[in-house]
N, C-alpha and C positions, 0 to 999 in steps of 0.2 A: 549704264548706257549713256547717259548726258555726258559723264568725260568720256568715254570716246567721240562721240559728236562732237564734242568742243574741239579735244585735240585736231581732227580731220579738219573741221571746218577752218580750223585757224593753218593746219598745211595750206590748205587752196588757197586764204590770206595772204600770205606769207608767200607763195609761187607769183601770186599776180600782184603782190606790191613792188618785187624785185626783178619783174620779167622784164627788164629792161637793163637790169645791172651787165655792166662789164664780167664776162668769165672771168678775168683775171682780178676781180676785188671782191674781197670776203662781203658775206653778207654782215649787218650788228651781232655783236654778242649777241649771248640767250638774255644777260640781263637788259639790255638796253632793246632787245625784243619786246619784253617781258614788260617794258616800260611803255613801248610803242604800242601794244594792243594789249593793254591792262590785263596781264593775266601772270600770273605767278611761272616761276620759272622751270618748274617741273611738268607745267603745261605746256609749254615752248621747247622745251628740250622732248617732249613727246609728238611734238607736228613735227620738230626737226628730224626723228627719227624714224619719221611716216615719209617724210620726202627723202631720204638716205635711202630708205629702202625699195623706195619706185626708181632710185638713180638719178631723183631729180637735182639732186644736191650732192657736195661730197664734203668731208671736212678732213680734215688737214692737220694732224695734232702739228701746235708752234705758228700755226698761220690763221687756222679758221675756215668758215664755210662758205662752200663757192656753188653757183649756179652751176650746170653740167649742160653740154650740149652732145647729144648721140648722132653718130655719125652713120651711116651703113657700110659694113666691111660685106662684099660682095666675092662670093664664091663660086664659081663654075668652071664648065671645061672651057669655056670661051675665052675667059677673064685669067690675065696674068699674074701666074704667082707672086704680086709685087706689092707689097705694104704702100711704098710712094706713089705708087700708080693709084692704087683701091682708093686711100684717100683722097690725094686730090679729087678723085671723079666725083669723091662724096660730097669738096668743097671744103675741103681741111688744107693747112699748111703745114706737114711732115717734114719731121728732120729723122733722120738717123746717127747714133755714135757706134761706129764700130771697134769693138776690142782687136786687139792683133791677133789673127787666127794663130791655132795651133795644130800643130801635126802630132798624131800620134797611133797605135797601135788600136786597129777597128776591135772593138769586143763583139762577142758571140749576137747581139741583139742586130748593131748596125750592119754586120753582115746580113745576115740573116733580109734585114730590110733592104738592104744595099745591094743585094748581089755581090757578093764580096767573096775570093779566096781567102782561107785563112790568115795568109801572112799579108791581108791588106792594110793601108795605111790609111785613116780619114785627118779630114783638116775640119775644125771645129771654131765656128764662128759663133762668137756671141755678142749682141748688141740690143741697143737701147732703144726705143723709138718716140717720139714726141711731136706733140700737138702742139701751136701757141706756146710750147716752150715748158708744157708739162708732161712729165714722161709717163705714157697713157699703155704700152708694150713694153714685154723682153720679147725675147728670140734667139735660140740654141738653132745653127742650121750644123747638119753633120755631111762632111761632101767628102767623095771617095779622092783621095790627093792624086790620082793619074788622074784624073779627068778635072782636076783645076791648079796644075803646078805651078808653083810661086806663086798663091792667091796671096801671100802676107806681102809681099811685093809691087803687088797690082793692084787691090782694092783701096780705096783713100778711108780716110777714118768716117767720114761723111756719105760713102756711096751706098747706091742700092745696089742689094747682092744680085739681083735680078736683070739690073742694068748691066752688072761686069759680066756675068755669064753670056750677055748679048754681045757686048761689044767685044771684048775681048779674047772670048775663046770660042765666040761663032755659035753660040747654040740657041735655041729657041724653048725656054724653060715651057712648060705644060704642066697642070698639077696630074698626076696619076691616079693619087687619092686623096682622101682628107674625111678629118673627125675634130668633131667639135663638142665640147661638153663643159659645166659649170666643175670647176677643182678647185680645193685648197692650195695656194700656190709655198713653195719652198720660204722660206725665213728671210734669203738672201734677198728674194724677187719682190715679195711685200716692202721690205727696206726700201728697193729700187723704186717701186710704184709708189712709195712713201703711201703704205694703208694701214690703216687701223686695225690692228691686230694681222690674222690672215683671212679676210673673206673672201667666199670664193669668186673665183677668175675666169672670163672664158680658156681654156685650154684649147689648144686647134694646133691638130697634129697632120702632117701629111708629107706626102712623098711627090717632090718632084721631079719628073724626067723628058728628055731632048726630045721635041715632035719627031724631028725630020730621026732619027737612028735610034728611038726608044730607050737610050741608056739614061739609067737611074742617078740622077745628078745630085739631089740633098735630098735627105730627111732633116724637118723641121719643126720643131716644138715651141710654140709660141702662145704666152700670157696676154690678153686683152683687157681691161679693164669695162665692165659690163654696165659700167655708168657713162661710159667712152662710144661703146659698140654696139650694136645690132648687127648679130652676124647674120647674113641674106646668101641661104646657098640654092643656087639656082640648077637644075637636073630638067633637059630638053628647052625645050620654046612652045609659047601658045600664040 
């Protein structure tokens, strides 16, 4: 019982000695921790993995350990399917990298989600998304290709998908539906997120479609980082 009290007690040390560090500069090593508040390094490597696992911290294999600040990613019928828009509100600076969509032959699932005839076509965005210049989301959207022709043409490697459905092909995105859950994320997507090992991610899946004509515009599968996010889904008003 005394090491866990120690360990814990020296978490809350260790939060309020550095709650003032820059997000972007690693905290001390564990040794020179270990040095700072006289305690052996198996000690400090057990506070540090008491604040990992509240999401107060993250580390970084090759870089190190960095404060974390949690954002609110805010869901409703009100609020636009848009990652740029969500954060800012929250007071983040978002960037996006988008890969060059791809066209290709819908399988039996995105129809199904899609409203799709068989010999449909979807166009298949994937991209990156980032905070202060850490990549904190992925994001897989799958869009029916009649209803956004020539998107590899028209969207810039930088834009919101949300913004080009707006401007450019007049529609007024609305989410339909949406599910959120903690999942182990793919191999590729941890690499992306640069995580330690695969722990799990928020997952947040959903179907977006046009207010004004109800057609089914993307299905979207997107990784969050739960050191990053507090997802907040709102359902009515009080």
């Amino acid at each position: 019982m005394q090491a866990e009290a120690t360990y814990l007690k020296l978490s809350q040390q260790i939060l309020e000695q550095y709650a003032d560090l820059p997000l972007q500069r690693p905290l001390p090593s564990e040794h020179e921790l270990g040095a700072l508040f006289g305690v052996n390094r198996q000690t400090i490597r057990a506070a540090l993995e008491e604040l990992e696992r509240r999401w107060l911290i993250r580390r970084v294999k090759g870089s190190g350990t960095f404060r974390t600040r949690r954002y609110e990613y805010r869901i409703g019928p009100d609020i636009a399917p848009s990652f740029t828009a969500t954060v800012r509100a929250s007071g983040g600076d978002p960037r996006t990298e988008n890969a060059k969509p791809v066209t290709r032959p819908a399988n039996a699932s995105e129809r199904e989600i899609l409203g799709l005839p068989a010999n449909a076509q979807v166009t298949v965005l994937e991209r990156v998304r980032f905070i202060d210049g850490a990549a904190v989301s992925t994001a897989t959207s799958v869009l029916p290709s009649a209803r956004v022709p020539r998107l590899a043409a028209v969207i810039a490697p930088d834009d919101s998908l949300d913004a080009v459905l707006r401007r450019h092909y007049g529609y007024t995105p609305v989410r339909q539906w949406s599910q959120s859950r903690l999942a182990s994320p793919p191999a590729h997507i941890a690499e992306v997120l640069r995580l330690r090992g695969r722990p799990p991610q928020i997952l947040l899946r959903g179907l977006v479609s046009c207010s004004e004509t109800g057609q089914k515009l993307e299905y979207v599968e997107s990784y969050l980082r739960p050191d990053v996010f507090d997802v907040v889904t709102e359902v009515g008003k009080w």
